[in-house]
PDB file with SEQRES, HELIX, SHEET and CRYST1 records, atoms N, CA, C and O in Angstrom:
SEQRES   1 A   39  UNK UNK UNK UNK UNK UNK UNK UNK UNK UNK UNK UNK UNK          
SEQRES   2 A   39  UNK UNK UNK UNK UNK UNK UNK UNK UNK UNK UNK UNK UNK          
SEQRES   3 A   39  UNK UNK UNK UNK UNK UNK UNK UNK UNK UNK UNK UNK UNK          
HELIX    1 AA1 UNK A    2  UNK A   38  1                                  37    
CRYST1    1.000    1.000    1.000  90.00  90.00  90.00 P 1           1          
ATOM      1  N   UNK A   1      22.740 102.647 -15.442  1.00  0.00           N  
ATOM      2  CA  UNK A   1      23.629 102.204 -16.530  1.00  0.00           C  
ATOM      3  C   UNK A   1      25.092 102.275 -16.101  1.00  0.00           C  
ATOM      4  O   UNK A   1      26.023 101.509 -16.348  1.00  0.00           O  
ATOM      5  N   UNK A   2      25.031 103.597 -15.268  1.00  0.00           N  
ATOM      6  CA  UNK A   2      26.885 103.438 -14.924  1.00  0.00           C  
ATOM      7  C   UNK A   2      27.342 102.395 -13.827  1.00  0.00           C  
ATOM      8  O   UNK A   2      28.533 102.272 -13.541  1.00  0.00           O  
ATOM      9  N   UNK A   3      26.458 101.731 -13.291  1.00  0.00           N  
ATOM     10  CA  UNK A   3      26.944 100.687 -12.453  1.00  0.00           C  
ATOM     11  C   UNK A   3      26.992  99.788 -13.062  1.00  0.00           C  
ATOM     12  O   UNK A   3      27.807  99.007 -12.572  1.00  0.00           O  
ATOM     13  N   UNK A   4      26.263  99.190 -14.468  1.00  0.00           N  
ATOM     14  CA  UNK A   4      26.190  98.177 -15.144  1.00  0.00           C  
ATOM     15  C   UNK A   4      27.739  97.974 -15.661  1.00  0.00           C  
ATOM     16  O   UNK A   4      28.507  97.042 -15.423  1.00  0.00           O  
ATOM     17  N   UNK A   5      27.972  99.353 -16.576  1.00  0.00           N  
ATOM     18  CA  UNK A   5      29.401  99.525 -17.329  1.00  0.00           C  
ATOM     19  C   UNK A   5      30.408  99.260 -16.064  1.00  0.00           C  
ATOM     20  O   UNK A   5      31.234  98.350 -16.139  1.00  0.00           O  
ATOM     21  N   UNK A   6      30.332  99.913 -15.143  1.00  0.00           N  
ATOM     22  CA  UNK A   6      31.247  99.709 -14.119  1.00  0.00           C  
ATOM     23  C   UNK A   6      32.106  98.180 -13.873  1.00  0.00           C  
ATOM     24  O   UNK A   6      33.310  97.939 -13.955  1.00  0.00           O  
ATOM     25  N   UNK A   7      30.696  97.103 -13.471  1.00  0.00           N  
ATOM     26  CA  UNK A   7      30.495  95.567 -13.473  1.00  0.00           C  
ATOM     27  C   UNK A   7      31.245  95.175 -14.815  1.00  0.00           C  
ATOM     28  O   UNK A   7      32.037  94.232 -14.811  1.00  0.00           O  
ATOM     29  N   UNK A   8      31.020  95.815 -15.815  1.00  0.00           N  
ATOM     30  CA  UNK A   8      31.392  94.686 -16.556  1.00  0.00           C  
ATOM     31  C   UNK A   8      32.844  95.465 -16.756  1.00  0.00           C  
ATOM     32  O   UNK A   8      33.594  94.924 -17.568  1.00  0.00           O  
ATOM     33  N   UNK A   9      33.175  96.288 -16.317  1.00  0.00           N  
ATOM     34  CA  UNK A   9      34.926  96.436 -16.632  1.00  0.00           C  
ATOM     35  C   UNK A   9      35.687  95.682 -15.363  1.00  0.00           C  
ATOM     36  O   UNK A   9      36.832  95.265 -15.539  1.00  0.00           O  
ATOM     37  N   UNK A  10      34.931  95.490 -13.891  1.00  0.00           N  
ATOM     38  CA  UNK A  10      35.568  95.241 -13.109  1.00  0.00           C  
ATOM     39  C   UNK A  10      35.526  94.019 -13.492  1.00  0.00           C  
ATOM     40  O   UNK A  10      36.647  93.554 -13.288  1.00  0.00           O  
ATOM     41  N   UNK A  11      34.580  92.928 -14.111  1.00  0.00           N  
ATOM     42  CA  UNK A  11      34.672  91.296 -14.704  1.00  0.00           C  
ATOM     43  C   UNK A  11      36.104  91.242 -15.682  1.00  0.00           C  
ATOM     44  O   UNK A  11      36.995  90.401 -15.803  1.00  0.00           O  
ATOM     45  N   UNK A  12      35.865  92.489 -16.264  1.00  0.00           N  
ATOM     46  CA  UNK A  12      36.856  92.252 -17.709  1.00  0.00           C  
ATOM     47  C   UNK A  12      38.433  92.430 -16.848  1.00  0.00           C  
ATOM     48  O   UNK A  12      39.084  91.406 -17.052  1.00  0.00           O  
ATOM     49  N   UNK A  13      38.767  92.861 -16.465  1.00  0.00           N  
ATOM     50  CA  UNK A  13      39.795  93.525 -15.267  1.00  0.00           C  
ATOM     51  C   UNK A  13      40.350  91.908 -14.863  1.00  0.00           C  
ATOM     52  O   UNK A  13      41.351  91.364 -15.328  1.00  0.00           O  
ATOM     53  N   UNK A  14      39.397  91.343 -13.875  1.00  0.00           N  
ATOM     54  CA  UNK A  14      39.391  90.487 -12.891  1.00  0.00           C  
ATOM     55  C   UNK A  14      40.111  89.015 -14.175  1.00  0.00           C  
ATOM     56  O   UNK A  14      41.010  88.175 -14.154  1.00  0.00           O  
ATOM     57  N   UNK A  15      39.280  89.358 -14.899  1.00  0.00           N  
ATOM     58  CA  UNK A  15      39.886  88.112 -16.402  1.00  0.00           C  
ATOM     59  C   UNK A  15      41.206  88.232 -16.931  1.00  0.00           C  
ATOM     60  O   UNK A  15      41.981  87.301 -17.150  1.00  0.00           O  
ATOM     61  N   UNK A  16      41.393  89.389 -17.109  1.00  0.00           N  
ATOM     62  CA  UNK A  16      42.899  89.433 -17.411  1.00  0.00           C  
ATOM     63  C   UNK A  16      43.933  88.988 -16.615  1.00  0.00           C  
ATOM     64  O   UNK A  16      44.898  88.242 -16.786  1.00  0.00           O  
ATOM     65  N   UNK A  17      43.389  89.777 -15.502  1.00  0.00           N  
ATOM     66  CA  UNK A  17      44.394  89.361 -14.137  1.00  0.00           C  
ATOM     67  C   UNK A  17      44.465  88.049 -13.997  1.00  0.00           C  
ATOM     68  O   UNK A  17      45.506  87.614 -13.505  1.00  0.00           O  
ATOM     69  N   UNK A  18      43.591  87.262 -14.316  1.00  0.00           N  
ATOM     70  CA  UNK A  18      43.376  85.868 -14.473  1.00  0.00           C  
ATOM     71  C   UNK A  18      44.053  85.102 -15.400  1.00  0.00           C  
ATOM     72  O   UNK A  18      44.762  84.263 -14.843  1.00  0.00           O  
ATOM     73  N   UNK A  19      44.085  85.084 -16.162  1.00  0.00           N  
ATOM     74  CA  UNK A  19      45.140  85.120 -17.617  1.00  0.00           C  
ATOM     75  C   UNK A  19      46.270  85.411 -17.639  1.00  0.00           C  
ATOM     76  O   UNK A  19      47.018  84.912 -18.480  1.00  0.00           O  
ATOM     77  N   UNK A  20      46.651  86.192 -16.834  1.00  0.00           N  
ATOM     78  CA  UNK A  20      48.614  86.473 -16.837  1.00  0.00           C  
ATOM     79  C   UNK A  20      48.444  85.837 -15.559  1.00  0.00           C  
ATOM     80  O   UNK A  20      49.581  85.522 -15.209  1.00  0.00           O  
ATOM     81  N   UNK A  21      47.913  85.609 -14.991  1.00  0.00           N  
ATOM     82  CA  UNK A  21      48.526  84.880 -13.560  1.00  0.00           C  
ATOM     83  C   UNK A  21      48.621  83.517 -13.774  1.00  0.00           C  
ATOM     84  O   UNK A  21      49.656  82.992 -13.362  1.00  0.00           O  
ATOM     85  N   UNK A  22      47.466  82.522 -14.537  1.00  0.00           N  
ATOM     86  CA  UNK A  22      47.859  81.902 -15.004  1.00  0.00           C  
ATOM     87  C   UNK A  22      49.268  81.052 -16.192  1.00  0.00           C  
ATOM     88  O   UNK A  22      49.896  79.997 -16.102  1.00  0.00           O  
ATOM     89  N   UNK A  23      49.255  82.243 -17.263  1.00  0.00           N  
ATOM     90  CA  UNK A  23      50.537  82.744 -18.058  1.00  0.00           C  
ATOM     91  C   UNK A  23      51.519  82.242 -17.147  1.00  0.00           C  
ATOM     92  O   UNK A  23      51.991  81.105 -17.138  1.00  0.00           O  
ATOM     93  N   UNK A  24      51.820  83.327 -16.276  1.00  0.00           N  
ATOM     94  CA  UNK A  24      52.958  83.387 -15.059  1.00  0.00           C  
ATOM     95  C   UNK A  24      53.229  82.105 -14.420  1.00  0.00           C  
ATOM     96  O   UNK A  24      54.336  81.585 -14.558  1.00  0.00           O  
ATOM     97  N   UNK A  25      52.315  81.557 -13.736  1.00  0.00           N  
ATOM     98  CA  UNK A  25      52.419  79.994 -13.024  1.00  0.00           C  
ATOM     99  C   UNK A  25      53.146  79.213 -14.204  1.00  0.00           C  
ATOM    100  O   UNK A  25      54.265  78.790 -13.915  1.00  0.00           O  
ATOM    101  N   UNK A  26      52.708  78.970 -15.418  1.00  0.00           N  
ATOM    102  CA  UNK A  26      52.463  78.070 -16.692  1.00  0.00           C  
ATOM    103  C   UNK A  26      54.323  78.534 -16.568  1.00  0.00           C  
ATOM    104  O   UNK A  26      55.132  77.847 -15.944  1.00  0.00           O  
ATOM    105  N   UNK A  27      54.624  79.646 -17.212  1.00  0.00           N  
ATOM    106  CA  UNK A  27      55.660  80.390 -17.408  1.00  0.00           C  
ATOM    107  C   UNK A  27      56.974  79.497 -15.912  1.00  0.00           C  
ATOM    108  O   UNK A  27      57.947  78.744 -15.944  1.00  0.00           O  
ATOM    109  N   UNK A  28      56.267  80.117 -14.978  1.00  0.00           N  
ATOM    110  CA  UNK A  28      57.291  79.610 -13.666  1.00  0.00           C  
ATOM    111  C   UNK A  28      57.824  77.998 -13.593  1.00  0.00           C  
ATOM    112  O   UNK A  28      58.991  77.605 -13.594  1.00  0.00           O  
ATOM    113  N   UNK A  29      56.534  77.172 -13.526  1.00  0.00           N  
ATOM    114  CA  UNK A  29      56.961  76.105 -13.789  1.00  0.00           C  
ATOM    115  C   UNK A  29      57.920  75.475 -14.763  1.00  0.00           C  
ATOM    116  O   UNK A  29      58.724  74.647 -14.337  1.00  0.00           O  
ATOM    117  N   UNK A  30      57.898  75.829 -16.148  1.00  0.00           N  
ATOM    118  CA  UNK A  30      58.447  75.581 -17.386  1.00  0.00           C  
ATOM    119  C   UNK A  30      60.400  75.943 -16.699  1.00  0.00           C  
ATOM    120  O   UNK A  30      61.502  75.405 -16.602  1.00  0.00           O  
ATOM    121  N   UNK A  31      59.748  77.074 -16.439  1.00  0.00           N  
ATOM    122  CA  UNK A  31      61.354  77.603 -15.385  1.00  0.00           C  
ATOM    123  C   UNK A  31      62.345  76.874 -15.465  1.00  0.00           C  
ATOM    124  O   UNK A  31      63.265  76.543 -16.212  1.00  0.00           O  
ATOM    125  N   UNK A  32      61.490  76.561 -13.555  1.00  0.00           N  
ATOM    126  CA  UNK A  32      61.855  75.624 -12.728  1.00  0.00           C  
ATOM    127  C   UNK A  32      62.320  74.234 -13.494  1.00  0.00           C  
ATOM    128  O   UNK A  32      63.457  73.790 -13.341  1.00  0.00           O  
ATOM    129  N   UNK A  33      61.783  73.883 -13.952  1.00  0.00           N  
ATOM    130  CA  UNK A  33      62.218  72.195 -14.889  1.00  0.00           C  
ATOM    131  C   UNK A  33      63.203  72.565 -15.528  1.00  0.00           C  
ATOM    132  O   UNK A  33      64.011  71.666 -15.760  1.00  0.00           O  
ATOM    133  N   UNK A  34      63.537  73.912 -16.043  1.00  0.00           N  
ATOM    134  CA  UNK A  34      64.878  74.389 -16.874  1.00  0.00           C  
ATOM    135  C   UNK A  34      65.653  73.529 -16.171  1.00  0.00           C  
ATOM    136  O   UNK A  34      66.092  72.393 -16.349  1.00  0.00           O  
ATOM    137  N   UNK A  35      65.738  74.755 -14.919  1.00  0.00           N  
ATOM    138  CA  UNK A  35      66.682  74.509 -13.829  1.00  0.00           C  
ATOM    139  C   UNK A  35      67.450  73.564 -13.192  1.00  0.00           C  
ATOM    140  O   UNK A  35      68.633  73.389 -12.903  1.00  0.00           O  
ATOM    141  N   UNK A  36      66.026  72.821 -13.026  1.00  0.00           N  
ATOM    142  CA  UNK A  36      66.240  71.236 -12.652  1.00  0.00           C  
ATOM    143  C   UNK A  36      67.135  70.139 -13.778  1.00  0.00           C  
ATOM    144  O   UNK A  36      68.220  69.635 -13.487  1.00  0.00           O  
ATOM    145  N   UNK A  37      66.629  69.987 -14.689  1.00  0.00           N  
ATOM    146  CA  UNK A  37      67.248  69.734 -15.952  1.00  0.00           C  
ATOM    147  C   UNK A  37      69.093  70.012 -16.197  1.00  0.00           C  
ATOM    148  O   UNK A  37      70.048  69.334 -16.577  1.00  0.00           O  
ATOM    149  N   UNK A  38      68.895  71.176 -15.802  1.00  0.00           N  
ATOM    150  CA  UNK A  38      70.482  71.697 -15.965  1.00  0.00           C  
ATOM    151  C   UNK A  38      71.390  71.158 -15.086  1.00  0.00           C  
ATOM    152  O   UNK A  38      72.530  70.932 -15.492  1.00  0.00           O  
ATOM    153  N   UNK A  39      71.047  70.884 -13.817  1.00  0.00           N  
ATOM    154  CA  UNK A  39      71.678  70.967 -12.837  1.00  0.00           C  
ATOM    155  C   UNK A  39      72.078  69.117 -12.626  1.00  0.00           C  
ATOM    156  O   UNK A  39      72.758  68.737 -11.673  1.00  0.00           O  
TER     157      UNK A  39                                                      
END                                                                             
């Protein structure tokens, strides 16, 4: 059982990290076009 629980926190973990990194890219780009825009 404790390897099961283990698996599924390291999935749940791996998803988040997934989700703000995405966030972040989404986030960076939006940026960048500020930038561009301004200039």
């Amino acid at each position: 059982m404790g390897t099961f629980l283990e698996m599924l926190q390291a999935v749940f973990f791996a998803l988040s990290i997934l989700k703000l990194a995405s966030k972040a890219a989404r986030n960076y780009k939006r940026w960048r076009m500020e930038l561009r825009k301004r200039k």
